[in-house]
C-alpha positions in Angstrom: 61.5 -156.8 128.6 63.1 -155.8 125.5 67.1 -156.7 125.0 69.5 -154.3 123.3 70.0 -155.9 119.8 73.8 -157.5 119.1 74.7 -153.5 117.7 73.2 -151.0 119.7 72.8 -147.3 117.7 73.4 -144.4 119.9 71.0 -142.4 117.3 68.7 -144.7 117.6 67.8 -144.9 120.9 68.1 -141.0 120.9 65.0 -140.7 118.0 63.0 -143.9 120.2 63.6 -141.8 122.9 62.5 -139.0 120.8 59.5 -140.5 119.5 58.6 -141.8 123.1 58.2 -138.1 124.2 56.0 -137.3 121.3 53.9 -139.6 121.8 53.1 -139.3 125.3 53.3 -135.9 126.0 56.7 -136.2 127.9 59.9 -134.3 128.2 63.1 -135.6 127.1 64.8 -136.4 130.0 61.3 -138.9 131.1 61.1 -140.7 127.9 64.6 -141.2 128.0 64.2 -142.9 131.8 61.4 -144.1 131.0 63.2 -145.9 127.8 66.1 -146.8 129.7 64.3 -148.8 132.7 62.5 -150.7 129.4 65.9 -152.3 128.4 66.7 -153.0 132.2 68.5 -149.8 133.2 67.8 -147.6 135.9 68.9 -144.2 133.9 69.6 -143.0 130.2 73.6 -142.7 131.0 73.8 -146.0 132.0 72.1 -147.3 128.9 74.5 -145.4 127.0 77.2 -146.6 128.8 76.2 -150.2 128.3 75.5 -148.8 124.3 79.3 -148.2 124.3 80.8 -151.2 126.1 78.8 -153.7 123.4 80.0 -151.5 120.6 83.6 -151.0 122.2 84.5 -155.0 120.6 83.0 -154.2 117.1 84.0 -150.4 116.5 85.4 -149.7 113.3 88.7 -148.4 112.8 89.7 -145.2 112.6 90.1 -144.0 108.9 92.7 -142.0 108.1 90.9 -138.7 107.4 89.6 -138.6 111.0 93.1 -139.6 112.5 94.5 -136.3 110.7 91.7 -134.3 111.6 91.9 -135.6 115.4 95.6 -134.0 114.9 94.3 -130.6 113.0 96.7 -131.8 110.1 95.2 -129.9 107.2 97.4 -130.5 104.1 97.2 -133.8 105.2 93.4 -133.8 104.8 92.9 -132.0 101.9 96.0 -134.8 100.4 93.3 -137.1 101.8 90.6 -135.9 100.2 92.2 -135.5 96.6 93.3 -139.4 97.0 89.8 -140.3 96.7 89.1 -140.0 101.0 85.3 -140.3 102.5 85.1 -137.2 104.5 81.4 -138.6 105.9 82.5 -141.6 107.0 84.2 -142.1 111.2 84.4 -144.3 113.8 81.2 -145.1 114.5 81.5 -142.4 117.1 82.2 -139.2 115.1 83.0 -137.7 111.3 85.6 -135.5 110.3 83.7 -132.7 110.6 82.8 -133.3 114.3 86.2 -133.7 115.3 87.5 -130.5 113.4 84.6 -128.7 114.7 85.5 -129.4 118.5 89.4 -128.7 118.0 89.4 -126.3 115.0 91.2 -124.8 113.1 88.5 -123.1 111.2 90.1 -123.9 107.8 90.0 -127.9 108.6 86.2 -127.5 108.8 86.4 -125.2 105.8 88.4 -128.3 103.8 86.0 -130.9 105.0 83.0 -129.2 104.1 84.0 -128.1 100.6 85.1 -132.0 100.3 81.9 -132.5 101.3 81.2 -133.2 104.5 77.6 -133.1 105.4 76.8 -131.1 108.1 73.6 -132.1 108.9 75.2 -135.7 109.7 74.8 -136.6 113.5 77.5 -138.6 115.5 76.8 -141.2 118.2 75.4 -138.6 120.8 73.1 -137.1 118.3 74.7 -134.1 117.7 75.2 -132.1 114.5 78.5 -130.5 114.4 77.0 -127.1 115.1 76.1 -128.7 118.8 79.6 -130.0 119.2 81.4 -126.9 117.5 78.7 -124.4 120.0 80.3 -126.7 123.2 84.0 -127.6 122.1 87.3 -125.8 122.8 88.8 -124.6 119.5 90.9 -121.3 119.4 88.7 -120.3 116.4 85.0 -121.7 117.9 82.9 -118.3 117.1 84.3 -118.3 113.4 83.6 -122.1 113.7 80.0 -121.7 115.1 79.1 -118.9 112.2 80.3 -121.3 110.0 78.5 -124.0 110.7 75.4 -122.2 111.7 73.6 -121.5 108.2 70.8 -120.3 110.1 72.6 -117.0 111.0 71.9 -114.3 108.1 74.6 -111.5 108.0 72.5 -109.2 106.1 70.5 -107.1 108.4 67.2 -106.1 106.0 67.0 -110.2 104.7 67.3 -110.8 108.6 64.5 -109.0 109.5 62.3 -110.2 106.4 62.9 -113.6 107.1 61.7 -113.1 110.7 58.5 -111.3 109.8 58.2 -114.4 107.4 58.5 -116.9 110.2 56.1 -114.4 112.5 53.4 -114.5 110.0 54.1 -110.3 110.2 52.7 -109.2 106.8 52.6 -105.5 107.8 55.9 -105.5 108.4 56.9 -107.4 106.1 55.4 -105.6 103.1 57.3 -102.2 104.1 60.4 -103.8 104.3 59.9 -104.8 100.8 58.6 -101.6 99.8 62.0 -100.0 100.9 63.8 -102.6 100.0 62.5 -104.1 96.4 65.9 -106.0 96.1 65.1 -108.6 98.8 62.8 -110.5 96.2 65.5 -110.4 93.6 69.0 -111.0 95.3 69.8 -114.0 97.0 71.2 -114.4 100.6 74.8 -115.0 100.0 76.4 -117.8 102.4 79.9 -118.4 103.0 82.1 -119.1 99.6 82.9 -122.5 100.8 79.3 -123.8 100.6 79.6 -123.0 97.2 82.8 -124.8 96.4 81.6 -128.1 97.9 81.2 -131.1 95.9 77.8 -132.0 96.8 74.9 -130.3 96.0 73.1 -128.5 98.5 69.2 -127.5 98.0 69.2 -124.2 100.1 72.1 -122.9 99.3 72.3 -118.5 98.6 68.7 -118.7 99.2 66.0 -116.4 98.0 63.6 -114.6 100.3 60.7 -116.4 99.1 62.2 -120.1 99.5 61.8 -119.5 102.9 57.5 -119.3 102.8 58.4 -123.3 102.4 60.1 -123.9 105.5 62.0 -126.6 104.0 64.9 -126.9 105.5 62.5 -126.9 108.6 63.9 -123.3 110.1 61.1 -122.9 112.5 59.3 -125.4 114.3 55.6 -123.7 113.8 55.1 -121.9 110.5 52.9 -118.8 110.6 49.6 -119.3 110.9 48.7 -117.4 107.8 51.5 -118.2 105.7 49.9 -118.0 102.5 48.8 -114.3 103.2 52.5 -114.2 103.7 52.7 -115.8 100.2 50.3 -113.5 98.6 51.6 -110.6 99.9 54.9 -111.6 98.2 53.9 -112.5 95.3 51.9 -109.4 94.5 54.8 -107.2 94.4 56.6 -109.6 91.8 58.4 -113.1 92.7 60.3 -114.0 89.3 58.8 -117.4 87.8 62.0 -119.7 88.7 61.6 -118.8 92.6 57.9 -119.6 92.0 58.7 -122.6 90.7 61.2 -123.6 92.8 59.3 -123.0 95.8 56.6 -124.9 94.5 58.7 -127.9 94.4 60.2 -126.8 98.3 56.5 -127.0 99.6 55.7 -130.5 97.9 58.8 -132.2 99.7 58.0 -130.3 103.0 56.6 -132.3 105.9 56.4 -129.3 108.2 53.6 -127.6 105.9 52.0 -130.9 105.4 51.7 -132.1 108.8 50.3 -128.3 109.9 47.7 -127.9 106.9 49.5 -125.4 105.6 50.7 -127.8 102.2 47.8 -127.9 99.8 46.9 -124.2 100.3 50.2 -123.0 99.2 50.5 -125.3 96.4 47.2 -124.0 95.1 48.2 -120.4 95.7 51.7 -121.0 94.1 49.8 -122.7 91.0 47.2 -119.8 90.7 50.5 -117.4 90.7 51.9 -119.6 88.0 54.2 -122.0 89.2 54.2 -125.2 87.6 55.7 -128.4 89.2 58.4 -129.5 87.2 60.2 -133.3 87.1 62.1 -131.8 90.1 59.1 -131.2 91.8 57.8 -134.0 91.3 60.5 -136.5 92.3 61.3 -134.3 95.7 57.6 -135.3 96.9 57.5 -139.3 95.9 61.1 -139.0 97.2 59.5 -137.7 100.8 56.6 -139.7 100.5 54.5 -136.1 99.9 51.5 -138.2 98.4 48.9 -135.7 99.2 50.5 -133.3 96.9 51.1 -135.8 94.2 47.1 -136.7 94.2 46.0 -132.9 94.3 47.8 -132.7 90.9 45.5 -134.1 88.3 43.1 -131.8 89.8 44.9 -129.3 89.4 45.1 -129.7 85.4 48.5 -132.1 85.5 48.5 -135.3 84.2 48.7 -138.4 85.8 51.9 -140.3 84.4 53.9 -143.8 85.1 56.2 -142.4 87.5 53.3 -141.2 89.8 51.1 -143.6 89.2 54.1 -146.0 90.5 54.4 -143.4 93.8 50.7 -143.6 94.7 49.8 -147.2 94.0 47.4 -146.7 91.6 48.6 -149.8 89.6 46.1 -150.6 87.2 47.0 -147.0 85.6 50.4 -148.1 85.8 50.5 -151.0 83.7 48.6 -148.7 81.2 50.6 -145.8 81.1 54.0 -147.6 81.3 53.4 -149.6 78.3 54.3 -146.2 76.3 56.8 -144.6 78.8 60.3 -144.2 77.7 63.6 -145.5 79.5 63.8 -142.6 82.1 60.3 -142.8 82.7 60.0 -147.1 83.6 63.7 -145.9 85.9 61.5 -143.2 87.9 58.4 -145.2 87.7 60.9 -148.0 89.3 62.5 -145.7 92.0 59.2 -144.2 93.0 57.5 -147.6 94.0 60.3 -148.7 95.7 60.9 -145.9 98.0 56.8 -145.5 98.0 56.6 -149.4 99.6 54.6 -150.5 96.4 55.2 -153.8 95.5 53.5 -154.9 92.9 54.7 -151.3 91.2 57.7 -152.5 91.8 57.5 -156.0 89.7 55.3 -153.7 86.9 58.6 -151.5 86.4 60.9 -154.3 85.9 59.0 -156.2 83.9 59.0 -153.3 81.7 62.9 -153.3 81.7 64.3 -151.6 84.9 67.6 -151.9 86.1 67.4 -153.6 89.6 70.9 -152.7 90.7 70.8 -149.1 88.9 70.9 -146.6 91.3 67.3 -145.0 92.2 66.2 -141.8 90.6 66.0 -139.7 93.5 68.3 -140.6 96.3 70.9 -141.7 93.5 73.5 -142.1 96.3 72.2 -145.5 96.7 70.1 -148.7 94.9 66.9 -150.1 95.3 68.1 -152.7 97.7 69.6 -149.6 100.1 66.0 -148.7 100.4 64.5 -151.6 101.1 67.1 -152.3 103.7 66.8 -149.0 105.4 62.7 -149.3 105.3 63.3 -152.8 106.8 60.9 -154.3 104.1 61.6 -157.9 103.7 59.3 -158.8 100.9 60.5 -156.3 99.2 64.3 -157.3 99.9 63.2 -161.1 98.8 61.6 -159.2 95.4 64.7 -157.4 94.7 67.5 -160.7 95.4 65.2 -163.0 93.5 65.1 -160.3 90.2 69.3 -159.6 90.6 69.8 -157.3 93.3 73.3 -157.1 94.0 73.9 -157.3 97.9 77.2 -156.7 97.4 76.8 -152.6 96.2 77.8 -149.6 97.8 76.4 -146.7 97.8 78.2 -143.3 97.0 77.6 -141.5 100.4 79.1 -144.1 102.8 80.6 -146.8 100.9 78.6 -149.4 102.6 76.1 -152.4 101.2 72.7 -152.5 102.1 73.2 -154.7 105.2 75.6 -152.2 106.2 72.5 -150.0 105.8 70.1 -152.5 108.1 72.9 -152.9 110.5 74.0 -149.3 111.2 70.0 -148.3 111.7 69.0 -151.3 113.8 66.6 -152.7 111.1 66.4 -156.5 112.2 64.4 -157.9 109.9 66.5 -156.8 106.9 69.5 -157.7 108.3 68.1 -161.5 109.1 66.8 -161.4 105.3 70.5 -160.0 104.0 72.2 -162.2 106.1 70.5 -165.3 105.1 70.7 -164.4 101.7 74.2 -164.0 102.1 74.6 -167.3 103.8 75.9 -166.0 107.0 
């Protein structure tokens, strides 16, 4: 029987759970039994009880951003947050933004975000602050909720485009461009505080033909015939930066991949004229979209270092990486490490890469974060024995790469941290 480890994650057990139910054909509620009785409990609550009795000793403390947001104390975040504050980082239990989502007042959540807060980030339970916001008590909670809810378009003809999108509807969806020839040039505006936030966001004022990507995922089964969808679009004039840009949207999307739907709407984008840019590029090695990556030589694109380094294909990359330049041997670098490829890995620092720079894409952290979050231990031995620092934070948490192993239950890299840290 399997024991809980010494740091049990909330979140974790939620995506076994998760995982559990995929994989078997279950509902929720039976993998989640069905979990629980694995670790020796008879239901899911009392495995999460346990969960927070083992972390009850070793919980962090509470910073003092989320003790003035428990208290709606505003002016005292935003002083917070101009003395340098994390707004991402809680108690292990919540963020900021959880607790100003439940209590309010709307502009607490409007301070947080634009200090950037992400709001995608789950607390112990699993929830977004969107679920806790939808269930909490605050005198403001609907002006809350539309807040947080960036799936909720205010503009009635985008709203009904983007549905016909999602429906696969390309009847409907070609009169509502035919009245309405501004819904492939304007953007969907979102609320100004999005805008003022000090991290980026990729879908932010989106244009009506991001959304053929469904990346974000917005729907859980694109439209069968998407890229009529696509065609239909196009034909009536998509400008060349929303081709483009959805281009690099569909090579980073694992809904399209994982549904077939990928490939065909990268060739249909490339026909139209879209090209896939460094952007592009990086977003797919980034989310390990290696399909895309190997269609594109064959599409008439070059194979270079920092690919090469993505999909393995090291022989090429000790070829082509003899000529790249500085940024190239970095991306070459970052691609094989968050791509699992070793030996790419030893090719790109041997040809001058910075082990403790931070990585290309995901630049919030270094090559050791992702080895520590991937729980690879040969590459973790690689990286310490070439002058990985353990000791470096990354820019999103403030936390070292065991913090990394230790906050997402990966065992085998916190053993290899720890040893190397003589603990």
């Amino acid at each position: 029987m399997p024991t809980l480890p010494v740091r049990p994650s909330r979140e974790h057990l939620r995506k076994e759970a998760k995982r559990l139910a995929r994989d078997r054909s279950l509902r929720l509620s039976e993998a989640q039994r069905l979990l629980a009785t694995g670790y020796g409990f008879r239901t899911w609550a009392s495995l999460m009880r346990q969960v927070d009795v083992t972390l009850g000793a070793s919980r962090p403390p509470v910073p003092p951003i989320l003790a003035a947001t428990r208290t709606g104390d505003v002016e005292a975040v935003r002083r917070l947050l101009a003395e340098g504050a994390n707004p991402r980082v809680g108690d292990g239990r919540e963020t900021p933004l959880h607790a100003a989502a439940r209590r309010g007042p709307l502009a607490l959540v409007e301070t947080l975000i634009a200090g950037g807060a992400l709001a995608w980030e789950t607390d112990a339970a699993g929830r977004t602050p969107l679920d806790v916001a939808r269930r909490g008590r605050a005198r403001e909670r609907a002006a809350i909720v539309a807040l947080l809810d960036r799936r909720t378009i205010a503009d009635p003809s985008f709203r009904a485009a983007v549905e016909a999108i999602h429906a696969g509807d390309v009847a409907g969806l070609e009169r509502l461009l035919d009245a309405e020839p501004r819904l492939l040039r304007e953007r969907i505006v979102e609320p100004e505080v999005y805008r003022e936030a000090t991290r980026a966001d990729y879908f932010l004022d989106p244009k009506l033909f991001w959304f053929i990507a469904n990346n974000p995922a917005l729907v859980e089964t694109m439209a069968p015939n998407i890229v009529d969808v696509a065609r239909a679009m196009i034909a009536r004039g998509v400008a060349q930066e929303d081709l483009d840009y959805t281009l690099a949207l569909t090579m980073s999307g694992n809904v399209a991949r994982e549904q077939g739907h990928q490939l065909p709407l990268v060739d249909l984008l490339i026909e139209a004229g879209a090209r896939p840019g460094r952007e592009a590029i990086a977003a797919a090695a980034a989310h390990r979209e290696l399909d895309v990556l190997r269609a594109l030589p064959a599409a008439g694109f070059p194979l270079d270092a920092p690919v090469a380094a993505a999909l393995g294909e090291n022989a090429r990359l000790r070829e082509l990486i003899a000529t790249a330049g500085p940024t190239d041997v970095a991306e070459a670098f970052s691609f094989a490490v968050i791509n699992g490829n070793l030996e790419g890995v030893r090719i790109a620092l041997d040809a001058g890469a910075d082990v403790n720079a931070r990585l290309t894409v995901h630049s919030h952290s270094t090559a050791l974060h992702q080895a520590a979050v991937d729980d690879n231990v040969e590459l973790i031995e690689l990286l310490l024995a070439r002058g990985a620092r353990p000791d470096a934070r990354d820019t999103l948490w403030d936390s070292t790469p065991l913090g990394w192993a230790i906050h997402q239950n990966r065992s085998a890299a916190r053993a290899a941290l720890e040893q190397a840290a003589g603990r």
